[in-house]
SEMARTOR-38766 format. One record per residue (C-alpha): x, y, z. Coordinates in steps of 0.1 Angstrom, whole numbers, plus 5000, padded with zeros to 4 digits. Layout:
REM residues N
     x     y     z
     X     Y     Z
...
//
This chain:
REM residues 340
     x     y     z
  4794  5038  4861
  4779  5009  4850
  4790  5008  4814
  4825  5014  4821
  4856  4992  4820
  4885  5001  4835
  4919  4980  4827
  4948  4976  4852
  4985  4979  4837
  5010  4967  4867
  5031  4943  4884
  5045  4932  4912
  5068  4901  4931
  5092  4892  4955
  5122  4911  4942
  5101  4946  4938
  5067  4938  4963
  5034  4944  4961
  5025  4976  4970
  5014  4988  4929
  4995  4960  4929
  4975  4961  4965
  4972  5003  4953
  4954  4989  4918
  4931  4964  4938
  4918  4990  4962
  4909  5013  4928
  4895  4983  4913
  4872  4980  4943
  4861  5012  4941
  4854  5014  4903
  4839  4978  4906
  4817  4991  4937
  4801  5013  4911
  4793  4988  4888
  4824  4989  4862
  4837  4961  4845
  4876  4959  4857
  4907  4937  4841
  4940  4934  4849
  4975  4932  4829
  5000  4919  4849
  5035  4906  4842
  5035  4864  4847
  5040  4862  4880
  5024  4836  4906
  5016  4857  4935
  5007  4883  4916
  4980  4870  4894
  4964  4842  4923
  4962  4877  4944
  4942  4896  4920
  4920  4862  4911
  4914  4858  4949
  4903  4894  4945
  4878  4887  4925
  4892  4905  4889
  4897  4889  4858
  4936  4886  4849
  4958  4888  4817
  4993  4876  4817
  5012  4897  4794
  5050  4912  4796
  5039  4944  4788
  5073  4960  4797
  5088  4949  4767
  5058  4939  4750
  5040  4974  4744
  5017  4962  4718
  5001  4931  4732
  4989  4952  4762
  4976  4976  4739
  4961  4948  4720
  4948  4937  4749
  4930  4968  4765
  4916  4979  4733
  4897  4940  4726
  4886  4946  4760
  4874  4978  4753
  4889  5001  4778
  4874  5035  4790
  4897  5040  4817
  4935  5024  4818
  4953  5024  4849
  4992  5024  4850
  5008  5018  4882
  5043  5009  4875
  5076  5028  4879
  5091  5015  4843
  5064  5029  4824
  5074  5049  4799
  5059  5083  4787
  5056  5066  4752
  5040  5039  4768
  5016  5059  4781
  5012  5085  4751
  5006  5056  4729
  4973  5045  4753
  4958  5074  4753
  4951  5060  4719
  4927  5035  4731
  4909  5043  4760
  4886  5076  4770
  4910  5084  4801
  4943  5070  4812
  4953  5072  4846
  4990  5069  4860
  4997  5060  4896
  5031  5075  4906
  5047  5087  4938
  5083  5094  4925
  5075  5126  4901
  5107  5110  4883
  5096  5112  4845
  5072  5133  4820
  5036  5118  4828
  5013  5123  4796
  4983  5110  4807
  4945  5126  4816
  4950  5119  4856
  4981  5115  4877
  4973  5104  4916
  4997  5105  4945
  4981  5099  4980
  5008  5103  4996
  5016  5127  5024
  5037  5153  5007
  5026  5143  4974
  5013  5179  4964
  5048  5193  4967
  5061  5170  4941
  5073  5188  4903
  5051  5163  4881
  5052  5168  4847
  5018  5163  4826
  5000  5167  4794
  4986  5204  4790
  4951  5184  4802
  4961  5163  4829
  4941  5165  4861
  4963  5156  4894
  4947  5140  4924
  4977  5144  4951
  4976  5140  4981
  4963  5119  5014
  4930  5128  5004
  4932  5104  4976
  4955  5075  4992
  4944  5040  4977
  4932  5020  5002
  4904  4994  5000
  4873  5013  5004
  4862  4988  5034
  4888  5009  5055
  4862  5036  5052
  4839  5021  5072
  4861  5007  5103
  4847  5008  5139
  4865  5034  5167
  4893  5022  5179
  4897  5016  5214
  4935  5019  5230
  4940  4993  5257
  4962  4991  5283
  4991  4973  5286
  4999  4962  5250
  4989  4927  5241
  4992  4922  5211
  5017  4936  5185
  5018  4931  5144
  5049  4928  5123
  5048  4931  5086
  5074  4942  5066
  5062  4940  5029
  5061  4918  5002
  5097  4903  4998
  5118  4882  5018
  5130  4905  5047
  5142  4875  5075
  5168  4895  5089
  5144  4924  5096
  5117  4902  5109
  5141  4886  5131
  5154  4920  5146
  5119  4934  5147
  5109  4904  5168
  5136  4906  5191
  5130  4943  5197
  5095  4932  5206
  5108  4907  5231
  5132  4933  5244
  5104  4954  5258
  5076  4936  5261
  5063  4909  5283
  5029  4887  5277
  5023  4894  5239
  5011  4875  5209
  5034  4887  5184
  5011  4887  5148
  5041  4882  5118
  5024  4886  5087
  5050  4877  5058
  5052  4883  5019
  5030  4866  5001
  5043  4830  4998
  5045  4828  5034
  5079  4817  5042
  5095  4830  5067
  5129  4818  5088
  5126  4831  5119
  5157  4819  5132
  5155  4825  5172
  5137  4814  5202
  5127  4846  5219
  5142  4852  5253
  5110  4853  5271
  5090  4823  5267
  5057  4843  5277
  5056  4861  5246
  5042  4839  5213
  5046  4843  5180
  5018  4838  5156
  5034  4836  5116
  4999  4842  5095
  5006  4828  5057
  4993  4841  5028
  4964  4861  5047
  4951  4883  5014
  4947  4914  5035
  4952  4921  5073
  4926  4944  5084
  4909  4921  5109
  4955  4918  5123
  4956  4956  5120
  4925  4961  5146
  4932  4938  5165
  4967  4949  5173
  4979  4976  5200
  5007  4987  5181
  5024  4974  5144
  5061  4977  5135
  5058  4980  5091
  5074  4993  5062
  5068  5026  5049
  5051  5013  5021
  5008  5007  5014
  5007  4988  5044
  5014  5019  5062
  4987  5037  5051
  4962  5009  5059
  4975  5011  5095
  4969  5048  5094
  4933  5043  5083
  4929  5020  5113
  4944  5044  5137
  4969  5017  5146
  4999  5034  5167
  5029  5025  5144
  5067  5022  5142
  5080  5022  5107
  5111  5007  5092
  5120  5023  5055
  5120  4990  5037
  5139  5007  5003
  5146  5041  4994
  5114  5051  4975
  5100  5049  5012
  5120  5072  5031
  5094  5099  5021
  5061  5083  5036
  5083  5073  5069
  5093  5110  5070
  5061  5123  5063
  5041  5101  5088
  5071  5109  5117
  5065  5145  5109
  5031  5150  5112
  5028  5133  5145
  5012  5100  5131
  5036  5075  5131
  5070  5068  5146
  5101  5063  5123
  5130  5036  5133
  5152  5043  5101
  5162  5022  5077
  5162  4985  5075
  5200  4978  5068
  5212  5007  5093
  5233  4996  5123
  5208  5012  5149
  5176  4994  5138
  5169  4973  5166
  5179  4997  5195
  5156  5024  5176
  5126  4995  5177
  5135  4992  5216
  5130  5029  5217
  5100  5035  5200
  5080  5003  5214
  5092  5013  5254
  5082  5047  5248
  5046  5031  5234
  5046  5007  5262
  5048  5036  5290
  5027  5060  5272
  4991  5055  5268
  4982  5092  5253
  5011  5092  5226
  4998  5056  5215
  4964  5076  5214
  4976  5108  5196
  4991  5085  5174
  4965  5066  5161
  4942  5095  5159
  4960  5119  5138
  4969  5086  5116
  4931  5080  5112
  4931  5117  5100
  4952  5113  5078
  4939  5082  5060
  4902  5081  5060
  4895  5051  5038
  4879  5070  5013
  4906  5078  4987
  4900  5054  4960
  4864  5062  4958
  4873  5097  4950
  4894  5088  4924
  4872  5067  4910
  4844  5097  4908
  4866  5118  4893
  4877  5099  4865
  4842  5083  4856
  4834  5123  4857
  4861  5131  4833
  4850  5100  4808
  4814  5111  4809
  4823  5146  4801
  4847  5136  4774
  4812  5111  4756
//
């Protein structure tokens, strides 16, 4: 895989998150593990390009949604083999038109929404093989859990072990300013649970308003800023309350027992899927009236019952075995060698 270079088209912020751009990192991990060369287009954004730097990929600030042609531009002097498109607003022309310039063009979608010419579409999401996606007469589909894009170090995670009582619980919500949510999450927490350290891992800039002292003193709150993953939280944690969104699946691949809140609608089909197969436990959605007595739920139920915690984690685990991107990553190198 040496020779290869693969280029990243997405984007990401506070008003839409960061789950298509964590998704593109964990690939880029993957193909870089192997020895490619990997770049990324991203839309000017702060967060988003200091995220990928810290990540240790080169970064290209270009409006590709309305600037077609510069990304094009762009790839080709860079001298693509593989194009990535993780992005909801990409168009079928956009995507038509880079097949142009690279050996194999890949588009990361989990909404089936719009015709998908490209060489390789993945979904690794739960559910993702039912989906009517419509492709080029050659496109390959990778859908499915089997392919979820997760850093490749979740691969490789000790067992976990499930302790008794829960100590320590994580919150994190996504990537945008959710306040209100953090705040009912926390008091749900503090509603049910005496003696934790409550981990509160917010969007990316870090700022969060909390807004309440919580009623029992014995339980602290830890706000962690700008961490650029949260592995090390994730294991280290008894239980997590998240949004349906990447950082559920990362959860899953620790076997972290988890309540979900569906953080926008394009969600509501992981927190479904996850509730169904017996891997995670689903509160509803984060603007419904019954959010925080649904949290009060789920975490008392965790609290009492060691074995669902348990059963919980383990089909999670499953589920998500870390090793997702790295299959996608073989298969496409496969199909670019094949194509030479």
């Amino acid at each position: 895989m040496a020779e290869n270079r693969v280029a990243f088209v997405t984007h990401g912020g506070a008003a839409i998150g960061f789950g298509h751009v964590k998704r593109c990192v964990a690939l880029a991990r993957a193909f870089a593990g192997a020895g490619a060369q990997c770049l990324f287009l991203v839309s000017p954004d702060p967060d988003v390009g200091a995220g990928v730097w810290r990540a240790g990929f080169k970064v290209a600030e270009i409006s590709w949604e309305t600037d077609g042609g510069a990304a094009r531009r762009r790839v080709k002097a860079f001298g693509a083999d593989v194009i990535v498109v993780d992005s909801y607003i990409a168009s079928a022309a956009f995507m038509e038109s880079l097949r142009l310039v690279a050996g194999a063009v890949v588009a990361v979608d989990d909404l089936a929404d719009r015709p998908l010419p490209v060489h390789v579409i993945v979904n690794g999401g739960l559910g993702a093989e039912r989906l009517s996606y419509r492709g080029a007469p050659d496109t390959v589909f990778l859908l499915g859990p089997r392919y979820a894009l997760v850093d490749p170090d979740y691969a490789e995670l000790p067992e976990r072990a499930v302790r008794d009582p829960i100590r320590r619980v994580l919150v994190s919500l996504g990537g945008g300013s959710h306040d209100a949510a953090l705040r009912t999450a926390l008091a749900a927490v503090d509603a049910t649970l005496d003696c934790v350290a409550i981990d509160v891992a917010p969007g990316a800039r870090g700022e969060v308003d909390l807004g309440f002292v919580p009623r029992r003193s014995a339980n602290r709150v830890v706000v962690h800023a700008g961490l650029p993953e949260l592995r090390g939280l994730m294991l280290d944690s008894d239980v997590a309350i998240t949004g349906a969104g990447m950082t559920l699946y990362e959860l899953a691949a620790t076997g972290t027992p988890t309540v979900t809140v569906t953080m926008v609608s394009n969600q509501s089909g992981n927190a479904a899927a996850f509730s169904g197969a017996g891997a995670a436990l689903s509160a509803g959605i984060v603007d419904g009236a019954g959010l925080g007595t649904a949290l009060e739920s789920h975490l008392g139920r965790l609290a009492r019952d060691l074995a669902l915690r348990a059963e919980l984690g383990r089909r999670a685990r499953s589920l998500i075995d870390g090793r997702g991107a790295v299959r996608v990553a073989q298969e496409t190198v496969r199909m670019v060698g094949s194509a030479r």
